[in-house]
C-alpha positions in Angstrom: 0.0 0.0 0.0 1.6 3.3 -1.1 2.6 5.3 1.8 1.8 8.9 -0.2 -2.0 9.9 -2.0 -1.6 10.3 -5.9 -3.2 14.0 -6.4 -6.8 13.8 -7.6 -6.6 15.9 -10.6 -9.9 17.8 -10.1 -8.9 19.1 -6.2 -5.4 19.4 -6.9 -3.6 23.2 -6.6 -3.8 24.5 -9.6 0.1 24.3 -10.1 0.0 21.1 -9.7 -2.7 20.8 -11.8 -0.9 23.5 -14.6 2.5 20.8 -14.4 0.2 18.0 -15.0 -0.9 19.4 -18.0 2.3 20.7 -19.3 4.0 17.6 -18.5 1.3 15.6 -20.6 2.5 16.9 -23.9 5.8 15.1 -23.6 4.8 12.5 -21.2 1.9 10.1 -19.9 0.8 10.6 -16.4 2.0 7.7 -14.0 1.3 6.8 -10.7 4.6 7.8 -9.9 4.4 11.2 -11.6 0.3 11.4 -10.1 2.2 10.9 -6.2 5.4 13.3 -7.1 2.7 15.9 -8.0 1.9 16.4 -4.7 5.3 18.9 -4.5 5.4 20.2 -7.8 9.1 21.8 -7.3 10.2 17.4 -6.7 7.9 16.7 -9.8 9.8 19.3 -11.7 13.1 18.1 -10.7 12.5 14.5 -11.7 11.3 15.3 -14.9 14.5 16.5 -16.0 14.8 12.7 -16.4 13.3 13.7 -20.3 15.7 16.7 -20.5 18.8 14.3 -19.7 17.2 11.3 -21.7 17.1 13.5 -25.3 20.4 15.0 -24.3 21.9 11.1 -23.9 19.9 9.9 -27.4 22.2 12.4 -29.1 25.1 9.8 -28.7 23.0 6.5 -27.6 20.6 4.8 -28.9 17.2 4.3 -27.5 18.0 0.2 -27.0 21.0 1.4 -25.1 19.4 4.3 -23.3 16.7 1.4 -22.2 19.6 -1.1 -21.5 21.2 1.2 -18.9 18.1 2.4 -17.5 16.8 -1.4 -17.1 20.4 -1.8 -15.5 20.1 0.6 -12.8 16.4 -0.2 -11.7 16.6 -4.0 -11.9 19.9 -3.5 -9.9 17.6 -1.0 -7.7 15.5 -3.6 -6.9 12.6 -0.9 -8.3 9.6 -2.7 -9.1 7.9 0.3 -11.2 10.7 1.2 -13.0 12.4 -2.0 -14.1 9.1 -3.7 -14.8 8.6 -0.4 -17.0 11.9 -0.9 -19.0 11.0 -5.3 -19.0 7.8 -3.9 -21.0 10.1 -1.6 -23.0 11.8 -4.6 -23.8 9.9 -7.3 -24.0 7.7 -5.3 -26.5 10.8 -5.3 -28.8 11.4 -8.8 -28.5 14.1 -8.6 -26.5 14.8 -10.5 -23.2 17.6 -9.1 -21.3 18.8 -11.9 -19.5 19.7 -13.6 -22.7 20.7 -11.3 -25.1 23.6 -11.4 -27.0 24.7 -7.2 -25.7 27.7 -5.4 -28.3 30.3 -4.3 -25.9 29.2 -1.0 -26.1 25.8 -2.4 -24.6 27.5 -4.4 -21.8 29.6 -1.2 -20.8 26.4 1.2 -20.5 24.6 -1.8 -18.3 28.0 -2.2 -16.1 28.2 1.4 -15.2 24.5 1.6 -14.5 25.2 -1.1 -12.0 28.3 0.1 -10.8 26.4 3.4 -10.1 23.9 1.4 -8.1 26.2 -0.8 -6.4 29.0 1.5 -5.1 29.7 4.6 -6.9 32.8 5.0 -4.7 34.4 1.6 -6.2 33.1 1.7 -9.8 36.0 -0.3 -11.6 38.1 2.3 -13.7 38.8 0.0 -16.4 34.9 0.9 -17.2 36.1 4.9 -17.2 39.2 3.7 -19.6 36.7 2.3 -21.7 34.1 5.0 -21.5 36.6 7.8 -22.3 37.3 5.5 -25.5 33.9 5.8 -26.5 32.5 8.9 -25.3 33.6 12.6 -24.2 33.8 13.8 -20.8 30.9 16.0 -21.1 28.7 12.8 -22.8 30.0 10.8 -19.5 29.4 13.8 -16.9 25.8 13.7 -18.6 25.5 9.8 -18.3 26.4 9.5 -14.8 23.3 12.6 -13.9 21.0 10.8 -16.0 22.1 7.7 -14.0 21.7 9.7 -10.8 18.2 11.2 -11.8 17.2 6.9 -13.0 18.4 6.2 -9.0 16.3 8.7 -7.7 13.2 8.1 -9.3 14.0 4.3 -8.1 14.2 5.9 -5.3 11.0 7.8 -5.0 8.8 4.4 -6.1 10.6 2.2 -3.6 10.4 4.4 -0.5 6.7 5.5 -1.1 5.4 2.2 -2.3 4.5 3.8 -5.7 1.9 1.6 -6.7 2.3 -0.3 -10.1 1.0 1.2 -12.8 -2.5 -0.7 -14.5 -0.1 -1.0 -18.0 2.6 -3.2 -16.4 0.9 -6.0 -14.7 2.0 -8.8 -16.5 5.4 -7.9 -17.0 
């Protein structure tokens, strides 16, 4: 049982009602998002999650983009979010525990994890090869788009988001 009321659209404040609105042009309204709406300024910051996810498709793909988010909320433990990416995935075929990754792939998932697991021990060998592959500024923007993936993990987990109607089953 979620710990936190999703806002009621029709006796919600209207700023919370005007971010709900703006925020359905780029995005569908989740239980998650429907909860976070009940501080619009902590709705507003995790919804830079789309500003840092077009930023990132400018140099990944969307499979890889769904890869490392997957990596981090599976690794989470998240139930919303991972079971949000599985649908992602599963949709395109795809199972993730046995697909054959390009090594580009495996490196995105391994630093999602390593940002999950300890982000003080993160083995360098996965910076060597992400300095081969991407800039500093593409990395810098990687590991905040990782961060803002943690804390929405975060924000489902702690409040006992409940699942969303569209991903029972996955």
């Amino acid at each position: 049982m979620a710990y936190i009321s999703m806002i009621d659209y029709e006796t919600a404040s209207p700023e919370a009602r005007a971010a709900h609105d703006e925020h359905k042009k780029i995005g569908k309204i989740t239980n998650m998002k429907k909860t976070l709406l009940n501080s619009v300024p902590a709705f507003n910051a995790l919804m830079e999650w789309y500003t840092l996810r077009d930023e990132a498709a400018k140099f990944l793909t969307p499979l890889e983009i769904n890869f490392f988010c997957y990596a981090i909320s599976s690794e989470n433990d998240c139930l919303i979010c991972s079971t949000f990416f599985r649908k992602i995935l599963r949709d395109e075929n795809i199972d993730f525990n046995n697909f054959s990754f390009t090594d580009r792939q495996q490196l995105l998932i391994s630093y999602g994890r390593g940002l999950v697991k300890n982000p003080h021990e993160i083995d360098p060998d996965i910076f060597t090869r992400l300095k081969e592959l991407f800039t500093q500024e593409q990395i810098v923007l990687l590991t905040a788009f990782g961060a803002i993936m943690i804390a929405t993990n975060l924000i489902n987990s702690a409040l006992k988001v409940e699942l969303d109607g569209n991903l029972i089953g996955y």
